[in-house]
Legacy VTK file of the C-alpha trace (Angstrom):
# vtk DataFile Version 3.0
C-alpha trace
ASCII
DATASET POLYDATA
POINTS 97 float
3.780 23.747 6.715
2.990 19.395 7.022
3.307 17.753 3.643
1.522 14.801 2.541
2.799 12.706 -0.104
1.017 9.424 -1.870
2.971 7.687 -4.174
4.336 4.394 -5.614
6.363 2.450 -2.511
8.719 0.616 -5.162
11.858 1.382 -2.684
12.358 4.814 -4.278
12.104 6.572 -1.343
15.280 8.500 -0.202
16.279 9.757 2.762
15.463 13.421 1.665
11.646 12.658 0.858
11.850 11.054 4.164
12.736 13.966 6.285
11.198 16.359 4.076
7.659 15.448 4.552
5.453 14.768 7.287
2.992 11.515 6.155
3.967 9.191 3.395
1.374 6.731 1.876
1.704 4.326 -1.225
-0.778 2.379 -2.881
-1.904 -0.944 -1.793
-3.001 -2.115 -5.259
-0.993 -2.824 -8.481
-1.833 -1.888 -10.822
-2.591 1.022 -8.567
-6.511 1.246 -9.077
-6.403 3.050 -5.645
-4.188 6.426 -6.284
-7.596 8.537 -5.271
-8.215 6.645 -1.724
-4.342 6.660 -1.283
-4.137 10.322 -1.857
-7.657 10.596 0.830
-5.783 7.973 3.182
-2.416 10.576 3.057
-4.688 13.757 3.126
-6.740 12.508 6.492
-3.444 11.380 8.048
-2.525 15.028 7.570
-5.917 16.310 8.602
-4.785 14.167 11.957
-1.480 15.583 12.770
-2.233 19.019 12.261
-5.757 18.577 14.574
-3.419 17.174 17.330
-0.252 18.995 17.075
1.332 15.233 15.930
5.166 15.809 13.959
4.951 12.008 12.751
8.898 10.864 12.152
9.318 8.790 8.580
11.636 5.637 8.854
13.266 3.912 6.228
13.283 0.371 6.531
14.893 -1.405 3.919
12.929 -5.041 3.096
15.790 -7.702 2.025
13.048 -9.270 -0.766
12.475 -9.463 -4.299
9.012 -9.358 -5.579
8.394 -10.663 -9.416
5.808 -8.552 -11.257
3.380 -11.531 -11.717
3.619 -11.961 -7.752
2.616 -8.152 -7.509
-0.609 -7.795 -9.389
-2.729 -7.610 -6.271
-5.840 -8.226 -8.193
-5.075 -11.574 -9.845
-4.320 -12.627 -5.779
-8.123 -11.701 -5.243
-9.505 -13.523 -7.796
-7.233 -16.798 -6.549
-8.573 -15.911 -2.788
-11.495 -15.554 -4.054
-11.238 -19.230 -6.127
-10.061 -20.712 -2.632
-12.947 -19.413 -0.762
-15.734 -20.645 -3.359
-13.585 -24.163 -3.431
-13.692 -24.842 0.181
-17.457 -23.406 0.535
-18.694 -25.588 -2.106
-16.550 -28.756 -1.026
-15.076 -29.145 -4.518
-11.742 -30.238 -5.410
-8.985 -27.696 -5.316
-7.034 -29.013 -8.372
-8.700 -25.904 -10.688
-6.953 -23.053 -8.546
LINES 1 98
97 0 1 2 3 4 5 6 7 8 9 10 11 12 13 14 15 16 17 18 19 20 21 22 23 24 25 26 27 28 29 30 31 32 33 34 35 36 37 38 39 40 41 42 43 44 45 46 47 48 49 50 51 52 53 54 55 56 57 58 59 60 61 62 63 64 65 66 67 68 69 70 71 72 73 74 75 76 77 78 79 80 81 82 83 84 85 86 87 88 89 90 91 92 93 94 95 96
């Protein structure tokens, strides 16, 4: 039977979950505002592989990089994109952001 997992990505991953399951997906937010399209984006993945016979293979890939918590909350990064986008739209002077 394919397994679907969605969960946190924080490098917590092991080896077992790896080979144990068939479609991993982790959220894209923090804090993680999108668990319920994470969990559709893992179930439709599924829906995929079993629709065309696909046996996806999980990887580990180990990122050599350390990510500080304010760096992480993705929606503070929106609001600054955001900021940036209004700043160069409006011509005004970039010093607030």
């Amino acid at each position: 039977m394919p397994i679907a997992v969605s969960l946190d990505l924080h490098g917590n991953i092991s080896r077992e979950l790896a080979e144990k399951t068939d479609v991993i997906t982790g959220f894209w937010t923090a804090p993680h505002t999108d668990s319920t399209q994470t969990k559709i984006r893992a179930l439709m993945h599924l829906i995929e592989c079993v629709k065309k016979g696909l046996k996806p293979r999980n990887v580990i890939i180990k990122v050599p990089i350390v990510l500080l918590d304010e760096f992480a909350v993705t929606h503070i990064l929106r609001v600054l994109n955001n900021l940036e986008a209004i700043s160069q739209h409006q011509h005004l002077s970039r010093t607030f952001i």
